[in-house]
C-alpha positions in Angstrom: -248.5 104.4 -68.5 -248.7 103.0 -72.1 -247.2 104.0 -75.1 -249.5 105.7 -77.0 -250.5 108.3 -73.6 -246.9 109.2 -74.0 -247.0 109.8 -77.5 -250.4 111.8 -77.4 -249.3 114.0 -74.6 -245.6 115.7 -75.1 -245.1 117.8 -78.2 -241.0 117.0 -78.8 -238.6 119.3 -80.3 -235.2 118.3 -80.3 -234.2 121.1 -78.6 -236.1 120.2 -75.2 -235.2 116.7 -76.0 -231.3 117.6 -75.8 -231.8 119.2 -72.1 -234.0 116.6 -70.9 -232.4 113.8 -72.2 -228.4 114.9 -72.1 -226.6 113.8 -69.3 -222.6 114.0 -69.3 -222.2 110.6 -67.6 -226.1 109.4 -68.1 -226.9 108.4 -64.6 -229.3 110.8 -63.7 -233.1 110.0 -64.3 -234.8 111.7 -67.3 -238.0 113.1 -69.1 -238.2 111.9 -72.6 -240.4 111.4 -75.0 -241.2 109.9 -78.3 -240.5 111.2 -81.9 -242.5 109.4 -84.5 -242.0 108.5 -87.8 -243.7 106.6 -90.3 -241.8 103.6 -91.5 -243.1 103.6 -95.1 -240.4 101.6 -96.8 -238.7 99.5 -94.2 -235.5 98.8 -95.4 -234.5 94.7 -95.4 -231.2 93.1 -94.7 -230.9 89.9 -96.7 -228.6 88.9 -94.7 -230.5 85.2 -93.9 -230.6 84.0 -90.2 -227.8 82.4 -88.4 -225.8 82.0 -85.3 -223.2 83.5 -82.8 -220.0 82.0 -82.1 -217.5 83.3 -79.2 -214.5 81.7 -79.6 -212.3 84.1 -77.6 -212.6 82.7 -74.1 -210.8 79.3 -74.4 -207.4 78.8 -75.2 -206.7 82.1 -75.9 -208.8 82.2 -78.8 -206.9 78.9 -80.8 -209.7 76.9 -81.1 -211.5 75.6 -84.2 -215.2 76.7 -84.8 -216.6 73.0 -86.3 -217.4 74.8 -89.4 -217.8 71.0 -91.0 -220.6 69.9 -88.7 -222.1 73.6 -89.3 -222.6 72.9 -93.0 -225.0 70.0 -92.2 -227.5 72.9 -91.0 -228.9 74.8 -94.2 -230.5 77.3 -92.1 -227.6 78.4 -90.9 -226.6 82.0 -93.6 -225.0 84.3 -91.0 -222.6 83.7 -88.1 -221.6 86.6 -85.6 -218.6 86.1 -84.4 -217.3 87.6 -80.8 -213.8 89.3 -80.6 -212.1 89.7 -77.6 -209.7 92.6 -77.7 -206.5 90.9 -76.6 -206.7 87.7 -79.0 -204.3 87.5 -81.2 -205.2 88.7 -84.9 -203.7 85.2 -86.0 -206.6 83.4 -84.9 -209.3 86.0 -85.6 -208.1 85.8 -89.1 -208.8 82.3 -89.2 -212.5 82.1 -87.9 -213.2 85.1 -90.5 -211.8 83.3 -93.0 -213.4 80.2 -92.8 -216.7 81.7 -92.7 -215.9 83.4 -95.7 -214.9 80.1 -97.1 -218.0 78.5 -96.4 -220.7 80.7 -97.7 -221.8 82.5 -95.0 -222.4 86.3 -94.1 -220.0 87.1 -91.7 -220.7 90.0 -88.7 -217.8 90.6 -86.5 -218.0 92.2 -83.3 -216.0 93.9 -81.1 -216.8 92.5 -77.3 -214.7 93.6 -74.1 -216.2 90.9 -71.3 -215.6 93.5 -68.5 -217.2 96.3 -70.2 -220.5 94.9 -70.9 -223.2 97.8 -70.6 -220.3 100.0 -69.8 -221.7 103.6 -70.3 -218.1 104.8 -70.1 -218.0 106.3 -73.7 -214.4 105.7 -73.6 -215.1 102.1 -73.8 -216.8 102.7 -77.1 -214.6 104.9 -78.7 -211.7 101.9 -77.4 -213.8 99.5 -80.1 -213.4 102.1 -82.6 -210.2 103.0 -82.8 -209.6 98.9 -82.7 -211.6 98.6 -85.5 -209.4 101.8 -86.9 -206.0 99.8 -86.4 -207.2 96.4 -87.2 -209.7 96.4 -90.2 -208.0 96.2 -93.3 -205.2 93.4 -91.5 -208.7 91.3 -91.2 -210.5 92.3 -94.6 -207.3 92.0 -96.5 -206.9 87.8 -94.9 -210.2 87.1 -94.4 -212.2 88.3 -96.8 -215.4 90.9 -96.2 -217.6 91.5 -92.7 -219.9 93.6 -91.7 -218.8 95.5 -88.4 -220.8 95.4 -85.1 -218.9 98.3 -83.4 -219.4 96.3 -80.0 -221.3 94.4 -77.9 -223.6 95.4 -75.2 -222.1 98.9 -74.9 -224.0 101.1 -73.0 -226.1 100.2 -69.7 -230.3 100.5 -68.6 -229.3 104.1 -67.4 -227.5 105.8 -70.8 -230.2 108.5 -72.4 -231.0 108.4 -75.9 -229.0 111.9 -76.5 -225.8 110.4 -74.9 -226.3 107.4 -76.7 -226.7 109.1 -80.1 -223.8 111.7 -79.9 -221.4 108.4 -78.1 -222.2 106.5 -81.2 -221.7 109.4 -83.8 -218.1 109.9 -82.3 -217.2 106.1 -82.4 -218.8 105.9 -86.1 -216.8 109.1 -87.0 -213.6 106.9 -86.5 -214.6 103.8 -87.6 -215.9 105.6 -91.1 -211.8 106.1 -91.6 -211.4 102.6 -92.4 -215.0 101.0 -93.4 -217.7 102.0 -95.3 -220.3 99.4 -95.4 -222.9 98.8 -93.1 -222.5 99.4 -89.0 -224.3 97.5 -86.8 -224.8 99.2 -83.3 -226.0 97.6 -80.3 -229.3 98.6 -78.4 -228.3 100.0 -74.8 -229.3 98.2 -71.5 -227.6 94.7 -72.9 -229.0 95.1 -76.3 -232.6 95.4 -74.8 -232.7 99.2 -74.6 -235.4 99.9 -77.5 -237.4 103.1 -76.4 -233.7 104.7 -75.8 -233.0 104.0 -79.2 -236.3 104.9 -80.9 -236.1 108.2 -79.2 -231.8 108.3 -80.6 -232.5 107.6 -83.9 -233.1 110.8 -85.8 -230.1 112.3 -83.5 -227.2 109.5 -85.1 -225.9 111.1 -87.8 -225.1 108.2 -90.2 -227.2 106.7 -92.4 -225.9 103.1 -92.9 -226.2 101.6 -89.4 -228.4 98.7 -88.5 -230.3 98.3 -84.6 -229.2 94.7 -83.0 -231.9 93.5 -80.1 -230.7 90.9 -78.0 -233.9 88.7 -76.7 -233.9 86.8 -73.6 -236.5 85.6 -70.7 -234.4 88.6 -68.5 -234.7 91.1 -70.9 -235.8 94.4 -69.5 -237.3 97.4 -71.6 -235.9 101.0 -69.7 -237.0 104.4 -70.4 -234.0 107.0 -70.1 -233.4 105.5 -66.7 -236.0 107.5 -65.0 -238.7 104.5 -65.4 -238.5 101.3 -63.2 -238.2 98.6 -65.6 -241.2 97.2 -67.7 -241.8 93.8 -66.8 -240.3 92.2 -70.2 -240.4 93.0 -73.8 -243.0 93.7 -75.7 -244.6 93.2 -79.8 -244.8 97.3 -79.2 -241.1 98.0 -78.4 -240.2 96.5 -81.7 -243.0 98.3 -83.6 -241.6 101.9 -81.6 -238.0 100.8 -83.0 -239.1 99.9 -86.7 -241.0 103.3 -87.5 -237.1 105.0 -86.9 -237.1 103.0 -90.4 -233.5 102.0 -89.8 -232.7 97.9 -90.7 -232.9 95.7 -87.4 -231.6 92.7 -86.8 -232.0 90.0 -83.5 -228.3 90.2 -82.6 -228.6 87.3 -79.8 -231.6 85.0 -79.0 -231.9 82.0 -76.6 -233.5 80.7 -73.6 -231.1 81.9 -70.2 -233.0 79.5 -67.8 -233.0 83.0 -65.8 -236.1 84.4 -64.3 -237.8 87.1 -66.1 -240.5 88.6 -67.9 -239.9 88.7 -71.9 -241.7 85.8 -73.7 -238.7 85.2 -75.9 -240.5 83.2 -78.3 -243.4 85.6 -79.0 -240.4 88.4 -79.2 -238.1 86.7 -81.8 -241.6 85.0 -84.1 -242.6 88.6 -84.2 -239.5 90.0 -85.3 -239.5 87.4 -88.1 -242.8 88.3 -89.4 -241.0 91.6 -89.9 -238.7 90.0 -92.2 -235.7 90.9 -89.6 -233.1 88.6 -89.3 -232.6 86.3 -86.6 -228.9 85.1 -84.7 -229.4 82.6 -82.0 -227.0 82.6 -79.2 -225.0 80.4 -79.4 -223.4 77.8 -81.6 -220.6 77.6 -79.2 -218.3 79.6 -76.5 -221.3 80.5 -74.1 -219.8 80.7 -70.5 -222.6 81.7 -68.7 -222.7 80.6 -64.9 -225.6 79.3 -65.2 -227.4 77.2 -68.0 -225.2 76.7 -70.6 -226.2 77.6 -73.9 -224.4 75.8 -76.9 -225.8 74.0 -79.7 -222.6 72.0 -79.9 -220.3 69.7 -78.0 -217.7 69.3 -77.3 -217.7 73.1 -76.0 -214.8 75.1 -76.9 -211.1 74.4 -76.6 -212.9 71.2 -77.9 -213.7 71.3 -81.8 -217.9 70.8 -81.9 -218.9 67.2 -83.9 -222.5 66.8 -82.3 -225.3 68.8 -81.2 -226.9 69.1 -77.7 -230.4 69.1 -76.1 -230.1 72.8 -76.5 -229.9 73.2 -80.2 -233.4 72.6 -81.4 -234.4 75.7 -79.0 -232.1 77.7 -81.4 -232.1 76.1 -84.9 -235.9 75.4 -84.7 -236.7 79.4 -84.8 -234.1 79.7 -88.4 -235.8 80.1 -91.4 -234.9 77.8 -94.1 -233.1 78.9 -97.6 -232.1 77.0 -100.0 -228.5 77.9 -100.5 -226.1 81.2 -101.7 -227.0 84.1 -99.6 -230.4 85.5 -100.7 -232.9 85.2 -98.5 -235.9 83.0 -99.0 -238.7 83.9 -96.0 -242.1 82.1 -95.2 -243.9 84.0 -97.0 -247.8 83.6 -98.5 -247.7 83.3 -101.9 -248.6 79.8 -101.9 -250.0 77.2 -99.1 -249.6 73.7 -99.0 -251.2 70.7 -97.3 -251.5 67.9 -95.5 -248.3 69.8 -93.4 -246.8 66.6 -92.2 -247.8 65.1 -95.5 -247.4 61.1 -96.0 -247.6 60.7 -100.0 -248.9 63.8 -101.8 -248.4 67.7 -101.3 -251.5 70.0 -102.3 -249.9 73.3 -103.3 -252.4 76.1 -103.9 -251.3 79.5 -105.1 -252.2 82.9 -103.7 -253.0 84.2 -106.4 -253.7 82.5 -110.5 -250.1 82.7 -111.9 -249.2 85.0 -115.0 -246.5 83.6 -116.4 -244.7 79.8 -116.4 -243.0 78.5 -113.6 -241.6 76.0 -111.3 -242.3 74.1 -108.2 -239.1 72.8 -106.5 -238.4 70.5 -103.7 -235.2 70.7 -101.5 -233.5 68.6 -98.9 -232.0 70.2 -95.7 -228.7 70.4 -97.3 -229.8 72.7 -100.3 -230.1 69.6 -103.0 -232.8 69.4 -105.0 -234.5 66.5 -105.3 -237.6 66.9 -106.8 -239.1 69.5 -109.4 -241.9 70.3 -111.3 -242.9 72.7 -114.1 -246.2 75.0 -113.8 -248.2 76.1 -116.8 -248.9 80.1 -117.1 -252.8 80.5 -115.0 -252.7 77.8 -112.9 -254.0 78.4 -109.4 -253.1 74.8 -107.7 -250.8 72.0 -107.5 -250.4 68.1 -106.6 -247.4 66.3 -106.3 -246.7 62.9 -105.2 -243.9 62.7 -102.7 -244.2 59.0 -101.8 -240.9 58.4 -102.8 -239.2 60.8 -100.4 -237.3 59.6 -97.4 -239.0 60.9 -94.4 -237.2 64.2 -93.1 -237.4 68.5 -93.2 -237.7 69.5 -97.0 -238.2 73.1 -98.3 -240.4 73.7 -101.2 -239.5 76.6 -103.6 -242.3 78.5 -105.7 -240.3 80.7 -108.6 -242.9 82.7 -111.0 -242.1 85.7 -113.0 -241.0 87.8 -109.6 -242.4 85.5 -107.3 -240.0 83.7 -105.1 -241.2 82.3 -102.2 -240.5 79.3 -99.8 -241.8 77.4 -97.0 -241.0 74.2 -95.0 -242.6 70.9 -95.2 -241.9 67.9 -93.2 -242.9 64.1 -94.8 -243.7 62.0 -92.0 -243.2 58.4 -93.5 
């Protein structure tokens, strides 16, 4: 049955939708259905695409990150970071920290390994009251984070009113302590979007932000009364963004397991949405089966070098120049040839109104060339001969325009 049958058939009121959808322990099956809204004004993190790093699972959390060899990756503006309950605060201060110290926007998240898609709503309000005792130790020696309450919590078979009133309890705690923005994982592994679509309007809080996690096994489930969809769809992310909450892609990456989610298409259309992107994983990934760091050597070891597997991750960022706004591929300008050999052709959207300027960065943020633009110009050529071959970024800046894209010189 599609989407839009469901939508065109069931008149909702949150009343029915509380009986049919509330389930004390959510395992039995439900009837639910979809309240729309328009997203008008869809609110933007400019947060900046990034990474996740788990550093709890080795040496009982005392490792070091490779924050030096991370700096060589401009893409890289966010890192998640995965906490483990039991390591100690000593080290968790440190990763924060250093994050901190290097630029980037830092999301911290609360993960328990043996409670993944734990629909025990203790388990949830155990991340808050952690986050309760623990906050202010970590903000005070580390410097600012935004919180992701935890990881994974909730399973396929958790219903959207059970998700919404677990959540408003654990936010209700954390709120003591923290005020900024709360990031809240989808159910079902992350994956869970019609759950949380049909949640939405019941979570009481304003300042939360969806995560999706995106892999090949990802699985869409409907209240737990639907066998699963066969993958993710363009449509379950549209369903989530007219709730006209922020969303972010809280994991990415390519499992190696069997499914039916074209990851690619999932996270390429989440970033013509402007929502922000964090690939699993720079390094701690203990899966049993492929492994899926960008670095080596893999924790206890620090990382100095990159693997096969970290093009599959660092090839979907966005570039930025540097600092922490976010510059997205946008259309204001094209440019061609794209390789280009000697010259760029730069053509504008739209004639320019007012002076401006044309710059050219390297993959570490530098400038290295730049060019002024006279007030009505519609077009631009610039000689790039003299560039080393490599990735560059090229920044447009007119007026409010501010807009970037990626270029590659060939020779």
């Amino acid at each position: 049955m599609k989407f839009k049958t469901i939508k065109n058939t069931f008149i909702v009121l949150p009343l029915l939708l509380i009986f049919l959808c509330s389930s004390a322990n959510a395992q039995q099956p439900h009837v639910c259905s979809y309240i729309s809204q328009t997203a008008t004004d869809f609110p933007k993190l400019n947060w900046g695409d990034g990474v996740n790093v788990q550093p709890s699972y080795k040496n009982g959390g005392n490792v070091w990150c490779g924050w030096a060899l991370m700096k060589n990756f401009s893409k890289i503006r966010t890192v998640r970071i995965e906490i483990e309950p039991g390591v100690p605060l000593t080290y968790v201060k440190r990763w924060i920290s250093n994050a901190n110290r290097d630029g980037y926007n830092v999301i911290c998240t609360y993960h328990k390994f043996n409670a993944l898609a734990s629909g025990d709503r203790e388990e949830l309000l155990k991340a808050a009251r952690w986050w309760k005792a623990n906050y202010w130790e970590l903000r005070n020696a580390s410097g600012p984070f935004t919180v992701n309450l935890m990881n994974e919590w909730g399973g396929h078979d958790v219903g959207p009113w059970y998700y919404a009133q677990s959540y408003n309890e654990a936010i209700k705690i954390v709120r003591e302590v923290y005020s900024g923005r709360i990031i809240i994982d989808l159910p079902g592994y992350g994956q869970g979007t019609r759950v949380a679509t049909i949640a939405s309007p019941f979570i009481t809080d304003q300042n939360i932000v969806f995560s999706i996690h995106v892999y090949r096994e990802a699985a869409v489930v409907f209240c737990g009364s639907q066998q699963k969809d066969k993958g993710m769809r363009r449509w379950h992310l549209d369903e989530l963004e007219r709730t006209n909450r922020p969303i972010i892609i809280g994991e990415f990456g390519d499992s190696g397991k069997p499914g039916y989610t074209n990851w690619h298409d999932i996270v390429n259309y989440a970033k013509s949405k402007g929502w922000p992107i964090i690939g699993w994983a720079w390094s701690g990934d203990d899966s049993p089966t492929k492994k899926m760091n960008m670095t080596k050597p893999v924790f206890p070891g620090t990382p100095t070098g990159t693997t096969d597997y970290f093009n599959v991750i660092y090839d979907k960022l966005r570039w930025q120049p540097s600092g922490k706004e976010e510059f997205v591929d946008t259309p204001d300008f094209d440019i061609s040839p794209n390789p280009a050999n000697d010259f760029l052709n730069i053509t504008f959207e739209n004639v320019l109104e007012e002076k401006g300027s044309i710059e050219i960065f390297d993959m570490m943020g530098k400038t290295v060339m730049q060019q002024s633009i006279e007030a009505q110009s519609n077009s631009l050529r610039m000689s790039i001969d003299e560039l080393p071959r490599g990735t560059y970024g090229i920044k447009l800046q007119s007026g409010d325009i501010h807009a970037a894209k990626i270029f590659i010189k060939a020779k």
